[in-house]
N, C-alpha and C positions, 0 to 999 in steps of 0.2 A: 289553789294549791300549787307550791311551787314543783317546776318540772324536774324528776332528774336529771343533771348532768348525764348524758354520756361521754364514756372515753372514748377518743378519739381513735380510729380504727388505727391498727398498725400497718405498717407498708407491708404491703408482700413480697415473703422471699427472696432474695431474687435465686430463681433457678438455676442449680450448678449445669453447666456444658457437659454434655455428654458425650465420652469419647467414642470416638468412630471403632465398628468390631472389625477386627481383621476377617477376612475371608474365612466360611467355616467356623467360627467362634456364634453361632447365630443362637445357641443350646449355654453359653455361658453366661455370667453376671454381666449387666455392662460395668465398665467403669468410670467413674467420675473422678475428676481434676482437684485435686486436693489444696485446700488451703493451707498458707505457711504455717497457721499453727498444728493442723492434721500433718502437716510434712513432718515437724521434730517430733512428732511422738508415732515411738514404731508402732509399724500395722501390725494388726492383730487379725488372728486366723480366724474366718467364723467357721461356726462348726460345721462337720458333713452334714449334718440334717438338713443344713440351712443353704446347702448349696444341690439340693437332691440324690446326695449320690448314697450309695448303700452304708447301711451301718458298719462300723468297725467291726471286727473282732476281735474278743476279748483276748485279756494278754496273757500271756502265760501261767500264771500265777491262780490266774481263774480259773484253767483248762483241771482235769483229771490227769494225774502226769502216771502214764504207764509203762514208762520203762527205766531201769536203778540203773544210777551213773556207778562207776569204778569205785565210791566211798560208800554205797549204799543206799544213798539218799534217792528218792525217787524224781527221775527226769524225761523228760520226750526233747529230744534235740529237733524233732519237726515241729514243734510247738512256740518257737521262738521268734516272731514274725514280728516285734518289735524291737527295737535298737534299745541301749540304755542312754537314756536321756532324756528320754519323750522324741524320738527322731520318728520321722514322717510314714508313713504307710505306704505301699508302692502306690494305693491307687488316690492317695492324698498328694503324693507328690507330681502324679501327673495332671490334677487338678490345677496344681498352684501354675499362676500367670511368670513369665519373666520374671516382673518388678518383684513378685515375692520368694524369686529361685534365686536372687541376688544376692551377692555376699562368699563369703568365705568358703572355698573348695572345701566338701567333705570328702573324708576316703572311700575310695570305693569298696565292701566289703562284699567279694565275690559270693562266699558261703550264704550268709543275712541273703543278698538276691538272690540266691537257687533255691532258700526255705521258701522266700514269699512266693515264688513261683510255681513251684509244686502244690503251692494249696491250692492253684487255682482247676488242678484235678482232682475232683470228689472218689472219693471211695466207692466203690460198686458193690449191689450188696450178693450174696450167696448165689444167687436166682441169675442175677444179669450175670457174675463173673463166669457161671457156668456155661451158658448160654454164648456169651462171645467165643470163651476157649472152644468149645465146637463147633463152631463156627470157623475159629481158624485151623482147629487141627483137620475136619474135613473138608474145607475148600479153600484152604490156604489166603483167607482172608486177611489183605495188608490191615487194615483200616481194625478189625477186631484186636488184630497182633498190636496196634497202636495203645487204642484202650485198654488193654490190660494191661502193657507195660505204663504210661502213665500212670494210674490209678496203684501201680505196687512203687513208686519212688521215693511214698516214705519210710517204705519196708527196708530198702537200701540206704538211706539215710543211719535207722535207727542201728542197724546191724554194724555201716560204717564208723560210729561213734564212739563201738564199745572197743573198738584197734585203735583212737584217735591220740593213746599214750604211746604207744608203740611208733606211730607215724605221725610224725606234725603235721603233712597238710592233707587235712581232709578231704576235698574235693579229689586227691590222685584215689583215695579209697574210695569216696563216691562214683567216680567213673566208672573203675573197674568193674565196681558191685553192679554198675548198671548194664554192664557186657552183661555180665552171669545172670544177671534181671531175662535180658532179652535169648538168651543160651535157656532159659528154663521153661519160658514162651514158648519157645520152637519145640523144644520138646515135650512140654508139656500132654499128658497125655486124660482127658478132663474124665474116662471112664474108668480110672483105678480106683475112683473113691477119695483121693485125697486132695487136700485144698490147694491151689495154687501157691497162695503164701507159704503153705509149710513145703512143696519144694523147691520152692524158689529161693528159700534163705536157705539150703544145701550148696546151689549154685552160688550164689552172692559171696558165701563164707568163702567157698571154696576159692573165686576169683580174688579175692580181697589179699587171703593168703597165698598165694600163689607172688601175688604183686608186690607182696612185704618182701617176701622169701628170696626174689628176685634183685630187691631194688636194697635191701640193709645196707648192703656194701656194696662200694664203689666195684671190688670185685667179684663174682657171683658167687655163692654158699649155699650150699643145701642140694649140690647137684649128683648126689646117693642117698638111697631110703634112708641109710643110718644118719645122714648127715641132718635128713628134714627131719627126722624123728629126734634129734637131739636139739634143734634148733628149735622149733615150737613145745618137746619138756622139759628139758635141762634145766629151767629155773623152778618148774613143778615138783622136780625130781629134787631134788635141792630142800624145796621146801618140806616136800612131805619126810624126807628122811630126816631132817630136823628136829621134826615136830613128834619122831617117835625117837628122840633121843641117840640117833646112829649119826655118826661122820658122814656129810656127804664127801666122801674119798672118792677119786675114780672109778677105783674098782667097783664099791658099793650104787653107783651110776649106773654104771655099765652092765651091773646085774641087772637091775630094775627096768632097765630100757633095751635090754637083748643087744649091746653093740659093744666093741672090744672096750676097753681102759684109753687106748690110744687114741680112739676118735673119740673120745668125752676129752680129753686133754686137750687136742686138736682145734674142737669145738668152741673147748670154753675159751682158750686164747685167741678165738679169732672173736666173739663176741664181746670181750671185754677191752682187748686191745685197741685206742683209737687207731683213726685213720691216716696215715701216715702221708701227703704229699711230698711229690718228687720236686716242685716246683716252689716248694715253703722255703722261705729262707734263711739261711745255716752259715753259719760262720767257722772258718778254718780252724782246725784244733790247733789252740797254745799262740791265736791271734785275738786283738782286741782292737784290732783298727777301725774305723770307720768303713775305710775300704770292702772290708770282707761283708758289710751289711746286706749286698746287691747279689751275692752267692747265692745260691741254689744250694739243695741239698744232691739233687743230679751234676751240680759240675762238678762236687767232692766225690763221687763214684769213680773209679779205677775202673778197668778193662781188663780181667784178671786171664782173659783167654791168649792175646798176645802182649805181649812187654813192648811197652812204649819207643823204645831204642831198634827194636825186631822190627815192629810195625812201618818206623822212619825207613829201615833197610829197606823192607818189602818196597814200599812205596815207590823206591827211588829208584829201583833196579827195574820194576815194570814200566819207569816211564822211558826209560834209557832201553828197554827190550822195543817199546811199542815203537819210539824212534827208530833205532836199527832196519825194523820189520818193515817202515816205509820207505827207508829208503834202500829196501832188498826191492821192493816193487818196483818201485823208479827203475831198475835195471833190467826190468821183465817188458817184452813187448808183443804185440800180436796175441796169438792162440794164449801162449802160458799167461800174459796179465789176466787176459780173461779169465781164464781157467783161476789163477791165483784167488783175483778179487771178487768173483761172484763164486765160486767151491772152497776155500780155504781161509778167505779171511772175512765173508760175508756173514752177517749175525744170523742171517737167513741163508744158508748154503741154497745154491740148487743140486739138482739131482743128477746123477751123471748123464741117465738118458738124457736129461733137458739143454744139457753143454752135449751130448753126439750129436744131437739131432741139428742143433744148431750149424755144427762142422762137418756134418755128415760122418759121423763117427761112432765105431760100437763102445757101448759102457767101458768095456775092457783099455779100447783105446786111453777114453777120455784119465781111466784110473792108474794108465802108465805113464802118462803125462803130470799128472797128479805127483806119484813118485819122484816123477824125477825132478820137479820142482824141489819139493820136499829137502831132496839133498843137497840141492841147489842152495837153498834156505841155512839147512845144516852148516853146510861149510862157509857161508858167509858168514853165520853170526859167531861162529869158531874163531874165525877170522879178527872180526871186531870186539867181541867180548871176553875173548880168551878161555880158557882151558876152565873156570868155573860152572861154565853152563852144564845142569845134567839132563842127558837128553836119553838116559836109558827109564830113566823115571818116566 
């Protein structure tokens, strides 16, 4: 019987070079040296399973979303902890090696990093939140005062979301909310029976608006009760009297909201009017140069206090007095310069005691010395600037 053929065994492998781990990488994949045809075809990300690290979670769309955006529709703004795109997870991307962070700068999206960050504070439930807040309100415990505040930072997220038409950048409203977050800790008092979150979104609202209120306009608004009371319903006011068929007119405002006609006029003019810079640039009236393009809207302001031609006089006449006045002193020597330039012409006078005591002399002395410079003065600048000067003023 004839034998099988066999085939000839195949050569083995040859084994790829394994690259050396950087210091501390001892817990990573190794890597191996890629052949030119693995070079032209991009790397592909293997999944987290596959490199041990924790499952993702789910994205949005999967969660239960508990809180209504401004159109109705139901949203949780803490819930957004992926990008659109399929963009990386914070703890996917501290996974990836150099050669796979390579490539094109993404932007950095401050907001997107403060969501992912805050999940990494689990919620506390009833039992423990209780249990810290007594903790800190009887022994002023830092470290409890910590935990609670993390664990409420999506509370302030969700609350900062719903002013986020009102103020474009959300994180100045996150901030704040997070004062009034840590203002409602301290106070917090855990024996009244009520939950930490429901007063702690008294505080958060409270700082939130305060920050709007403050920061609208470049100039401050809302600094009289009538002013903030019209500022936060004016547009309420508005709508509801619309909606039952009445003018909102001023007056009809001003009933509704207890404040005169005039500060609803006031009001709504400053809210609707934009912002007006001093430094925008304005072109001279009944000019179409080129020239006028570099104008200011402040170099077209007049000085309506003194007249331009008044103000050259003024000017010119105290430089010509300040002259004069030096050189009446050049004529003064001994006791009187003194007296002159450290009592009468010093931006900081002394005091007469401090010129007696110097010359050995009583206040009285020093202040008929005084005098009689004074006329001394008088009559020279009579002398020199003639009969205009009025020295009974």
């Amino acid at each position: 019987m004839a034998k099988k053929k066999t085939p000839d065994p195949k050569p083995p492998a040859r084994p790829r070079k394994r690259a050396k781990a950087a210091p501390g990488d001892e817990g990573e994949r190794p890597q191996v040296d890629a052949t030119p045809a693995e070079e032209a075809e991009p790397r592909a990300k293997a999944p987290a399973g596959d490199r041990g690290s924790p499952p993702r979670r789910k994205s949005a769309t999967a969660r239960d979303d508990t809180a209504a955006g401004p159109s109705g529709e139901a949203h949780d703004p803490i819930d957004h902890d992926e990008d659109a795109g399929g963009s990386l997870s914070a703890e996917d991307a501290d996974e990836q090696s150099p050669a796979e962070r390579s490539g094109p700068l993404a932007p950095y999206d401050p907001l997107g990093a403060y969501l992912r960050e805050i999940h990494r504070y689990p919620l506390l439930a009833q039992e423990a939140e209780k249990a810290l807040a007594v903790r800190y309100y009887e022994r002023q415990d830092v470290d409890a005062a910590a935990a609670l505040v993390t664990a409420n930072l999506r509370l302030v997220v969700k609350i900062a979301f719903e002013y986020r038409r009102a103020y474009r950048n959300v994180m100045d409203l996150i901030q704040e909310g997070n004062i009034g977050l840590m203002q409602a800790v301290k106070k917090f008092d855990p024996f009244r029976g009520v939950k930490l979150s429901t007063y702690a979104s008294w505080w958060i609202r409270a700082y939130i608006l305060r920050y709007l209120l403050n920061n609208w306009r470049l100039v401050k608004i809302g600094t009289t009760q009538a002013q903030r009371r019209l500022f936060f319903n004016l547009s309420k006011e508005k709508r509801r009297l619309e909606s039952l068929g009445i003018d909102a007119t001023p007056q009809n405002i001003a009933e509704g909201l207890s404040v005169t006609p005039a500060e609803v006029i006031e009001m709504d003019r400053r809210l609707s009017a934009p912002e007006a810079s001093l430094d925008a640039p304005a072109r001279a009236p009944g000019s179409g140069g080129d020239g006028d393009r570099s104008a200011t809207r402040l170099d077209l302001l007049s000085n309506e206090d003194v007249p331009t031609d008044e103000a050259l006089v003024v000017a010119e006449f105290n430089d010509k007095l300040q002259s004069k006045v030096a050189g009446f002193a050049e004529t003064l020597s001994g006791r009187d310069a003194d007296v002159f330039r450290n009592r009468l012409w010093a931006d900081k006078p002394e005091t007469l005691q401090e010129i007696g005591d110097r010359y050995s002399l009583t206040r009285e002395g020093v202040r008929q010395i005084e005098k009689r410079i004074l006329a001394r003065l008088r009559k020279f600048l009579e002398e020199q600037m003639g009969d205009y000067l009025d020295f009974e003023r």
